[in-house]
Short mmCIF file of the C-alpha atoms (twelve columns), coordinates in Angstrom:
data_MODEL
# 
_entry.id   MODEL 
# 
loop_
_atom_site.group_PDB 
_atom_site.id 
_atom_site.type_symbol 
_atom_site.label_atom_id 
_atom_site.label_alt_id 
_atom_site.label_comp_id 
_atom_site.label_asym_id 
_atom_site.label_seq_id 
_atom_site.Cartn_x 
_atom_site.Cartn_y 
_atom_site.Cartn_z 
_atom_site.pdbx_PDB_model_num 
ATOM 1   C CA . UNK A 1   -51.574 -140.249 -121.672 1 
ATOM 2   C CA . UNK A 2   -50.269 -138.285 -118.434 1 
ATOM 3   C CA . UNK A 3   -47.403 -136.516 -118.715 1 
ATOM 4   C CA . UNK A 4   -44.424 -137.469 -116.572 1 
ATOM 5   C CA . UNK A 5   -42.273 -135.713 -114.314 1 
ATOM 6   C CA . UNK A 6   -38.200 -136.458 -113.462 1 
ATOM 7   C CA . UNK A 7   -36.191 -135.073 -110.966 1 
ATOM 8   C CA . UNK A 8   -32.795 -135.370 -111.205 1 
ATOM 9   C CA . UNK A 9   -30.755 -134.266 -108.343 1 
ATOM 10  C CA . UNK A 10  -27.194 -134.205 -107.190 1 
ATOM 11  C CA . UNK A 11  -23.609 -132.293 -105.996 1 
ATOM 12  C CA . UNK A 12  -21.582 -129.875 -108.163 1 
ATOM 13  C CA . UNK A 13  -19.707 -131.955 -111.098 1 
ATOM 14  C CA . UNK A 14  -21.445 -134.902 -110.007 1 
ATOM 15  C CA . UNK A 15  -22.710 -136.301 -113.184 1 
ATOM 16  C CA . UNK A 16  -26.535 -135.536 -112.893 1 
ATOM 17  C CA . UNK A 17  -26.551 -133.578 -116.095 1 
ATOM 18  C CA . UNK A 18  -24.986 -136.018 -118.169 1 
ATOM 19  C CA . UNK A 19  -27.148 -138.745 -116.757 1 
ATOM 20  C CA . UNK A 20  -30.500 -136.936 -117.445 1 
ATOM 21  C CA . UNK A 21  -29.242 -135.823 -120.664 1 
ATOM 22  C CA . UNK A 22  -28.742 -139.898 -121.449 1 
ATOM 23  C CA . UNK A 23  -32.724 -140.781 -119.895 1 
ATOM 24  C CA . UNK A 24  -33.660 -137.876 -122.403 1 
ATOM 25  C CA . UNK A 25  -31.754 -139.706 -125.474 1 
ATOM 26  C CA . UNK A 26  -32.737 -143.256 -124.321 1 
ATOM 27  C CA . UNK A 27  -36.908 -142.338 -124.915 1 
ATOM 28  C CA . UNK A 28  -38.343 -141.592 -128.321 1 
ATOM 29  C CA . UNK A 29  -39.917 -138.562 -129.398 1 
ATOM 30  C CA . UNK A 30  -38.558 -135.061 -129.850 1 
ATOM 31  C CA . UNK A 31  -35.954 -133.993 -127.424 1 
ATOM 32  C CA . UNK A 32  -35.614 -129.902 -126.145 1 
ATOM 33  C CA . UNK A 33  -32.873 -128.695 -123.636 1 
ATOM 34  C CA . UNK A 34  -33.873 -125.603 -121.728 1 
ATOM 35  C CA . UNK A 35  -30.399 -124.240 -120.413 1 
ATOM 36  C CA . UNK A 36  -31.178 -121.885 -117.990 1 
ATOM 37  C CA . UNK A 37  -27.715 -120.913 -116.993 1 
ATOM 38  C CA . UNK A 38  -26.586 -117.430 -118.087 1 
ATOM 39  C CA . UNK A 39  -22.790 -116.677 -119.012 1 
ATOM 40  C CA . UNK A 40  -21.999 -113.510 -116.632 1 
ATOM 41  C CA . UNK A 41  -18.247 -114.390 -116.241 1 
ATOM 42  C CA . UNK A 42  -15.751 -116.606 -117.509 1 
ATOM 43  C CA . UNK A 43  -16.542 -120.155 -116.035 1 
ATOM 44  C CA . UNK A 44  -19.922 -119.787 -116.526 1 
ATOM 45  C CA . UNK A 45  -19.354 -119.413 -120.549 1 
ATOM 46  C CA . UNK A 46  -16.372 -122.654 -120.393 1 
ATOM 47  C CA . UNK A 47  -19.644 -124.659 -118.760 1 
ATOM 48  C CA . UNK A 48  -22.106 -123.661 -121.109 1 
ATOM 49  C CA . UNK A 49  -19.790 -124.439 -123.847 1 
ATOM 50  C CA . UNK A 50  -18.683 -127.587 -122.487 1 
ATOM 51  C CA . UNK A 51  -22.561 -128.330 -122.264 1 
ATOM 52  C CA . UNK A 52  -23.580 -126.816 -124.992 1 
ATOM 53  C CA . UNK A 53  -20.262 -129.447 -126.743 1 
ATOM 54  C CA . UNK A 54  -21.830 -132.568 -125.316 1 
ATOM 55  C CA . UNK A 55  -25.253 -132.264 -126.306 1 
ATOM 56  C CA . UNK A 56  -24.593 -132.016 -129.868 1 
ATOM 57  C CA . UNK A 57  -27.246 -131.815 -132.107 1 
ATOM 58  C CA . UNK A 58  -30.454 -134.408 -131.183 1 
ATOM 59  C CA . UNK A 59  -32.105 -131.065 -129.309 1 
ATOM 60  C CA . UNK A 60  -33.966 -128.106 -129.651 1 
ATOM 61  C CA . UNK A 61  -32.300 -125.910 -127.963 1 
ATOM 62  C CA . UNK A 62  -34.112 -122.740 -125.650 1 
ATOM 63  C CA . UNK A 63  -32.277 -120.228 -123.479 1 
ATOM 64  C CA . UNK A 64  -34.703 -119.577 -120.552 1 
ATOM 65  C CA . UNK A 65  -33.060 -118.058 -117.636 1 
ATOM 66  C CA . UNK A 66  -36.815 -116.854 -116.053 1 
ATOM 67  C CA . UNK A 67  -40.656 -117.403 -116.337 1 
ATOM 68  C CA . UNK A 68  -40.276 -121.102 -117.578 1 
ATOM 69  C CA . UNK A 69  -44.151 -121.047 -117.181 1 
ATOM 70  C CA . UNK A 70  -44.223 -118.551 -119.639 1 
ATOM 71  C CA . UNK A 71  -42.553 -120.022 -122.273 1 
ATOM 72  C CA . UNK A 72  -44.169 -123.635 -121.840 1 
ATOM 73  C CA . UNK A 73  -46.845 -123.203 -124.827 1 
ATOM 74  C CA . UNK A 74  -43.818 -122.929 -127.030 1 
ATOM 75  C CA . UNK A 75  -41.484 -125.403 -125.448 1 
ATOM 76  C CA . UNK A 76  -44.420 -128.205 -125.713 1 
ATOM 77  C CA . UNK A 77  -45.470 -127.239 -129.132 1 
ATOM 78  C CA . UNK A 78  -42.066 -128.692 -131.074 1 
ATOM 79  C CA . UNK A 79  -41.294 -131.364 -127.914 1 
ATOM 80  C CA . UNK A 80  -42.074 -134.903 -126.064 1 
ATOM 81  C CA . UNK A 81  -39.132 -134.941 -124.249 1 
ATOM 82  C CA . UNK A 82  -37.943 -131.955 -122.461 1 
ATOM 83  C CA . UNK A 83  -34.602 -131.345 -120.272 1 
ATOM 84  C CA . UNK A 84  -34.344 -128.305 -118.162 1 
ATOM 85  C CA . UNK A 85  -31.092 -127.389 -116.348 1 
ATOM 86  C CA . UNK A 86  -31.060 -126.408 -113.972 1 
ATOM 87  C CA . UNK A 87  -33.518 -125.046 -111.369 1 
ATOM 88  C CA . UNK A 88  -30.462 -124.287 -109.332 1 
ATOM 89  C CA . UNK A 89  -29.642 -121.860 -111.930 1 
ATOM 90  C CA . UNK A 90  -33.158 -120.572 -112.562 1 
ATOM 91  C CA . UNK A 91  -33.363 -120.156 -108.225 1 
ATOM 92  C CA . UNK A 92  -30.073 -117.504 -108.492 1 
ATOM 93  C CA . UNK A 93  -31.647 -115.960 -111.215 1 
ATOM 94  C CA . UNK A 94  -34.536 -114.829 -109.718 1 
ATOM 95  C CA . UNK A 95  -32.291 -113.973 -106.959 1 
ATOM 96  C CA . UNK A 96  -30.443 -111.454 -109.083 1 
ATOM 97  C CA . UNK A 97  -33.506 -110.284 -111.154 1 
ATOM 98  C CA . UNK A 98  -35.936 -109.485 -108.347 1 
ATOM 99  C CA . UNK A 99  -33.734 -106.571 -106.454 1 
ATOM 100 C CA . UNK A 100 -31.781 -106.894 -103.278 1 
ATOM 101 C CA . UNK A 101 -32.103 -108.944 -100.592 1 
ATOM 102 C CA . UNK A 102 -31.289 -107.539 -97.702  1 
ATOM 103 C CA . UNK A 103 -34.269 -108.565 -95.117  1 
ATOM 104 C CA . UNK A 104 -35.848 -111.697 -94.193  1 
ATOM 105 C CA . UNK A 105 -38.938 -109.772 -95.939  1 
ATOM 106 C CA . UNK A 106 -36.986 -109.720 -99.259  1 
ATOM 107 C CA . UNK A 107 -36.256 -113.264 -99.628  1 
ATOM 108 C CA . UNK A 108 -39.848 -114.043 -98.807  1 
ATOM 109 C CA . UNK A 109 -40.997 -112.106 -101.774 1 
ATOM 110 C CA . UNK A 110 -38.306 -113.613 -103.960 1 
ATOM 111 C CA . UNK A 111 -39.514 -117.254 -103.158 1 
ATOM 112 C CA . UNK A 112 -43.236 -116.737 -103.509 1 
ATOM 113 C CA . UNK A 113 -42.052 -115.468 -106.865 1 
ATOM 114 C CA . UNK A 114 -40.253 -118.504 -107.604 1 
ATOM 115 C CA . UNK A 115 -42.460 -120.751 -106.087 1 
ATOM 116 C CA . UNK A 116 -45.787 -119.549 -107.879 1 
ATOM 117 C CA . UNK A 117 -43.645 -120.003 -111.238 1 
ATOM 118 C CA . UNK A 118 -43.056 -123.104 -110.212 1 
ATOM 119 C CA . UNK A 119 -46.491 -124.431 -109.273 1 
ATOM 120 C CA . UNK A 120 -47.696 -122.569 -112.357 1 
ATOM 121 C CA . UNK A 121 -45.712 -124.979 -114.631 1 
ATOM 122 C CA . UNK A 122 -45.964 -128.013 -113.244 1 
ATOM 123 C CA . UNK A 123 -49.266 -127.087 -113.710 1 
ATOM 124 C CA . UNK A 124 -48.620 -126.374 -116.953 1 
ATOM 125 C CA . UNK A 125 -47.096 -130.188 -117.421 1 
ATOM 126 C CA . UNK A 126 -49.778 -131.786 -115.529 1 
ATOM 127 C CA . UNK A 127 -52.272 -130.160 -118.117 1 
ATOM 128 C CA . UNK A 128 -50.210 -131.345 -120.796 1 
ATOM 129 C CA . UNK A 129 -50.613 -134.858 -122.991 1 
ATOM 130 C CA . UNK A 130 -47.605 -137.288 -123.429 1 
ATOM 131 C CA . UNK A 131 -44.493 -135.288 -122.355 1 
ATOM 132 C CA . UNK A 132 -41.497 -136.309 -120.381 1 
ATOM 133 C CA . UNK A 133 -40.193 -133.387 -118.485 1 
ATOM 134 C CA . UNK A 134 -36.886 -134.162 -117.075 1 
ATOM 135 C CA . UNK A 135 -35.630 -131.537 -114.086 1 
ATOM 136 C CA . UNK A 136 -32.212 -131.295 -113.312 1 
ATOM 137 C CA . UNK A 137 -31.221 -129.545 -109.828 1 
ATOM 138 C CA . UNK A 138 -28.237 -129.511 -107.453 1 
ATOM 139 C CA . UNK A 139 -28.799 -130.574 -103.988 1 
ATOM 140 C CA . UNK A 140 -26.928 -128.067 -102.247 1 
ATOM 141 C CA . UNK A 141 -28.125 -128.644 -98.672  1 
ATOM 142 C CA . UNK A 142 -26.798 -131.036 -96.626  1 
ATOM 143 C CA . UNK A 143 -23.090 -128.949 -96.252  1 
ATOM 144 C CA . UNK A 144 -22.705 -126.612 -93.466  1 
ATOM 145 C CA . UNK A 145 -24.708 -123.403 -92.908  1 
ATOM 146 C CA . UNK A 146 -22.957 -120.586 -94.778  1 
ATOM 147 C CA . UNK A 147 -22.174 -117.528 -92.916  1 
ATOM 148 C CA . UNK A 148 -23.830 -115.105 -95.746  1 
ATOM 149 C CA . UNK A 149 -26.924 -114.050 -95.171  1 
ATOM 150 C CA . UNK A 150 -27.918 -114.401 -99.558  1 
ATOM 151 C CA . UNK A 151 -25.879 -118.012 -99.139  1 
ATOM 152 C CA . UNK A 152 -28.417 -118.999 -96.897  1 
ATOM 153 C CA . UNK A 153 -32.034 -117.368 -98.264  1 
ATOM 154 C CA . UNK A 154 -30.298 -118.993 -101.941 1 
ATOM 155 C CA . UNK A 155 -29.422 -122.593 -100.009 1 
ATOM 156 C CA . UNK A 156 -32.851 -122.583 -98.029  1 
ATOM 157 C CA . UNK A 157 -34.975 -121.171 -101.332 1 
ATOM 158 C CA . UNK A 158 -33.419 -123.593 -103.610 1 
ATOM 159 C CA . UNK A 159 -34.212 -126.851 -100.937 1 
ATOM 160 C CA . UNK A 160 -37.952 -125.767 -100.846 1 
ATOM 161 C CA . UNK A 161 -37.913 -125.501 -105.010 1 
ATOM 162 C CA . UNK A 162 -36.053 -128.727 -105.159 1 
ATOM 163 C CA . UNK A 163 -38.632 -130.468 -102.304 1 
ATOM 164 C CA . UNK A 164 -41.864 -128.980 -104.026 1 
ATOM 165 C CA . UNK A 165 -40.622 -130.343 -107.606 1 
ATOM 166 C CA . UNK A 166 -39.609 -133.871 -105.871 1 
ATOM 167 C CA . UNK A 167 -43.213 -133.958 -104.430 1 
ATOM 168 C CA . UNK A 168 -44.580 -133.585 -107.872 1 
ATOM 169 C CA . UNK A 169 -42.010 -135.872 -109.710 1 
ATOM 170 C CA . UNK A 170 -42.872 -139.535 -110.897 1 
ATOM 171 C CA . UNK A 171 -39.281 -140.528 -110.376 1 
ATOM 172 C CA . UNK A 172 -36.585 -138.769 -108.605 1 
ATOM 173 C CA . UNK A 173 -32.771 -139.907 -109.373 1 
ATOM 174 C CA . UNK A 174 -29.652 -138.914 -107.065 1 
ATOM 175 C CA . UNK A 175 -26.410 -138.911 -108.620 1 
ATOM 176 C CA . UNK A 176 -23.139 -139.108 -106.524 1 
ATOM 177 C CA . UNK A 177 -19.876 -139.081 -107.596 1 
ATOM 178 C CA . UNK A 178 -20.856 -140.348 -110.899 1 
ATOM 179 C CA . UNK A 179 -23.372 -143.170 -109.311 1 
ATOM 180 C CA . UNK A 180 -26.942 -142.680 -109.782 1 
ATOM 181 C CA . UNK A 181 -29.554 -144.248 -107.599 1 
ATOM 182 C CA . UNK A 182 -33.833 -144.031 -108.070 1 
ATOM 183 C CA . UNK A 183 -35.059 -142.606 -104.762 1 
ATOM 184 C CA . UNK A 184 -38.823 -142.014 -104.932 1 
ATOM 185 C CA . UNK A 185 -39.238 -145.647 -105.175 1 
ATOM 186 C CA . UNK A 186 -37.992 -146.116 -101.872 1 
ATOM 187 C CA . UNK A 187 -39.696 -143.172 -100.159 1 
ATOM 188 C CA . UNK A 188 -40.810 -143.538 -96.640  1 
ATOM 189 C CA . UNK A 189 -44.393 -142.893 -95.675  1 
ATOM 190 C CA . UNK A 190 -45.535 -142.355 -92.214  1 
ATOM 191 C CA . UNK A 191 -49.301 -142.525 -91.383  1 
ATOM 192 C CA . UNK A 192 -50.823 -141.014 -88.913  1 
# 
């Protein structure tokens, strides 16, 4: 059987993690988390904790900041059911890991590499039997545009991650303020 893709989007502290992490639990099979945060300061370790606190034990765990393609074989091998939060997180780290970006030229490079790891494993799950991969990603663009230069390459980088994952998902959930809705259901289609 086909694998299938989730895309589970949503604000800061909305409750999109939570609610994917409950559509993981609710199917059967063998349930991973890929946390792809990385704690470089204070808050960022209380979150991961606090995540880390509510999963409890039902999941594999892997900590997979970059190259999620990489690392599919051995996701899939010991999984049905996979969770990965977030590709907001895995967006900044490619930011950080792939040098500065200081030119239009920079960011380019940066999202090619991001988007060819992306492509690669989707890919990677559309080759694949029987899995459930569940995304989780923040929608982070419909605020005003920031004045920094990296706030916007990160902001317009993450939308075309987020759009090109949404394009490949067989269901796409939006959670605000605690509220989730199914959107790809309701997508619009224009011919012609």
């Amino acid at each position: 059987m086909k694998s299938t893709i989730i895309l589970c989007s949503g604000g800061a502290r909305s409750g999109k993690s939570e609610f994917a992490e409950q559509l993981a639990l609710s199917l059967t099979g063998r349930k991973t988390y890929v946390a792809t945060g990385q704690a470089f300061d204070e808050e960022m370790k209380d979150r991961i904790k606090k995540h880390q606190e509510r999963r409890g034990t039902e999941w594999d765990n892997f900590e997979i900041p970059l190259h999620l393609h990489e690392n599919w074989k051995k996701i899939s091998a010991v999984s049905d059911i996979i969770l990965i939060d977030c590709l907001t997180m895995f967006t900044s780290n490619h930011l950080f890991a792939y040098g500065e970006v200081n030119h239009q030229e920079d960011a380019n490079r940066i999202e090619s590499i991001i988007l060819d790891e992306i492509h690669l494993l989707l890919q990677d799950i559309n080759n694949s039997e029987n899995k459930t991969v569940i995304f989780v990603t923040n929608e982070i663009g419909l605020g005003i545009v920031p004045e920094n230069k990296l706030a916007r390459y990160f902001r317009d980088i993450s939308g075309r991650v987020n759009r090109d994952v949404a394009t490949a998902a067989d269901k796409m959930y939006l959670t605000i303020s605690g509220i989730t809705i199914e959107l790809k259901s309701q997508e619009v289609h224009i011919n012609g």
